[in-house]
C-alpha positions as CSV (number, residue, x, y, z in Angstrom):
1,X,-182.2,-167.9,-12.2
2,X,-184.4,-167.0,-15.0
3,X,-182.2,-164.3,-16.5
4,X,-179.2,-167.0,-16.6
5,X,-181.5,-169.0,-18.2
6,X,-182.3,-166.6,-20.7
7,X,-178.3,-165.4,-21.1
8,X,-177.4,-169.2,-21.8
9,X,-180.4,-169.5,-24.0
10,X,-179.0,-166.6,-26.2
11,X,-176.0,-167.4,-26.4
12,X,-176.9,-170.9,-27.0
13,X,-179.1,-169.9,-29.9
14,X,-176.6,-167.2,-30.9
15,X,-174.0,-170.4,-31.9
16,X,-176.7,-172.0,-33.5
17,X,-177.1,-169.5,-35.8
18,X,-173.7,-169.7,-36.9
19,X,-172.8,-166.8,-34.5
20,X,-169.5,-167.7,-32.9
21,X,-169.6,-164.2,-30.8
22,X,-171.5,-163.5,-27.5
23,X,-173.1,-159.9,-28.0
24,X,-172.1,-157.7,-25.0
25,X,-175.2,-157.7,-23.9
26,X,-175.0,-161.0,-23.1
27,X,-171.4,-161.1,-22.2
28,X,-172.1,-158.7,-19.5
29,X,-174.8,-161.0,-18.0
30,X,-173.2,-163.8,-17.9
31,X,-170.2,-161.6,-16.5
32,X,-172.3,-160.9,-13.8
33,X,-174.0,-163.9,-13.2
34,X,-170.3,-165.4,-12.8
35,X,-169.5,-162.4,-10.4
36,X,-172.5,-163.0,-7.9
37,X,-171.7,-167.5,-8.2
38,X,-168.4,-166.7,-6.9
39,X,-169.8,-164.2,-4.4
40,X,-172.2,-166.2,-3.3
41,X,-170.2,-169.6,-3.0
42,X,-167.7,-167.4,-0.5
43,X,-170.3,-166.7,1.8
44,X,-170.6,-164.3,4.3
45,X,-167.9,-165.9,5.9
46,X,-165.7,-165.8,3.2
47,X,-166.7,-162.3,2.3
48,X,-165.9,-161.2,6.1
49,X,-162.5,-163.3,6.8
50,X,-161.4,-162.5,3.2
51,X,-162.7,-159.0,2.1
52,X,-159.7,-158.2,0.0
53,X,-160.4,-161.0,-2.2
54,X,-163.7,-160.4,-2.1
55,X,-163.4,-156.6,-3.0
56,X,-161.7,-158.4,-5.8
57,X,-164.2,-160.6,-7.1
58,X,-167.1,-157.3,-6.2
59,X,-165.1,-154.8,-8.7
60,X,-163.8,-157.2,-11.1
61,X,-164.0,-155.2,-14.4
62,X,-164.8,-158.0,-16.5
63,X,-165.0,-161.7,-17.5
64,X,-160.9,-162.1,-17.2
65,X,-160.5,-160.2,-14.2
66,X,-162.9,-162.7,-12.7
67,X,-161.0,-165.4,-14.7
68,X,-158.1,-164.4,-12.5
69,X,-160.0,-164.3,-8.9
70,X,-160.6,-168.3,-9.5
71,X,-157.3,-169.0,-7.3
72,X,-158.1,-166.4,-4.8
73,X,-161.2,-167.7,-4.6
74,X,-160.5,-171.0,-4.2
75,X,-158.1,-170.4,-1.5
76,X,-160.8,-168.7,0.4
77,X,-162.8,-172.0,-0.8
78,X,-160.1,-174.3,0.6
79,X,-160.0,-172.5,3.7
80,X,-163.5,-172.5,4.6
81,X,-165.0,-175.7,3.0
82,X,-161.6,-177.8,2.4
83,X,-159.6,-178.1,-0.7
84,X,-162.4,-181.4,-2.2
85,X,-165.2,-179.5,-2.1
86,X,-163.3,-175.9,-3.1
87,X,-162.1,-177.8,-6.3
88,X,-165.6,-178.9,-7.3
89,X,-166.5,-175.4,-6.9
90,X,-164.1,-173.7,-8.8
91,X,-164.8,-176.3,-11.2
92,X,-168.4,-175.5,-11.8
93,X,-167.5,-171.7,-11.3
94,X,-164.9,-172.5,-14.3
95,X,-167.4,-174.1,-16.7
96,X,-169.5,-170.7,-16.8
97,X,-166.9,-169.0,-18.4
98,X,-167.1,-170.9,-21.8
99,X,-167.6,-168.3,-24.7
100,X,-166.6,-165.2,-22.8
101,X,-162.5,-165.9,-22.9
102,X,-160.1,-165.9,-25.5
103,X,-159.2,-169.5,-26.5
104,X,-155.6,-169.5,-24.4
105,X,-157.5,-168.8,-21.0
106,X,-159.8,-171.6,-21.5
107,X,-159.5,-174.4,-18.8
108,X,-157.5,-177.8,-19.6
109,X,-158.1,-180.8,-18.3
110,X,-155.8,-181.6,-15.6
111,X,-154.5,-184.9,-14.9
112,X,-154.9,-184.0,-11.1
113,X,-159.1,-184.1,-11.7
114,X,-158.5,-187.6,-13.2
């Protein structure tokens, strides 16, 4: 918890300062801070029906390769939890990526969410 605090509190400051780029430092934090929500909102359960998509997720080589996992992950989501409550987790698994993507991979709204 306290080193995502500190990640979003550089980056945070970072844009502040006029600093539209994430350092890789930070990128690579956040990276893995994304890696281990995704992880860690699979479950063992997930992990152990699904470990192909969890291999996938574990060895993800960076923020886009994760970006990619999201529908995998929210199959594995769907199948264990429901589709409901594997949306709202893919949706607060998508917020985290803000910064670390180019612009075209950035989440839209969907009329679907509405």
């Amino acid at each position: 918890m306290r080193s995502w605090l500190n990640s979003h509190l550089k980056s945070s400051l970072m844009a502040l300062l006029g600093s539209g780029e994430i350092i890789a430092s930070v990128r690579e934090d956040r990276t893995e801070e994304i890696r281990q929500l995704m992880l860690d909102e699979m479950g063992d359960h997930g992990a152990s029906n699904f470990p192909i998509i969890a291999c996938r997720v574990r060895y993800a080589r960076d923020a886009q390769g994760l970006w990619y996992a999201r529908g995998d992950v929210m199959a594995v989501l769907s199948a264990v939890h429901g589709e409901t409550i594997a949306r709202q987790k893919i949706q607060r698994i998508s917020v985290e990526f803000k910064g670390l993507l180019p612009d075209g991979l950035n989440s839209r709204t969907s009329s679907l969410m509405l």
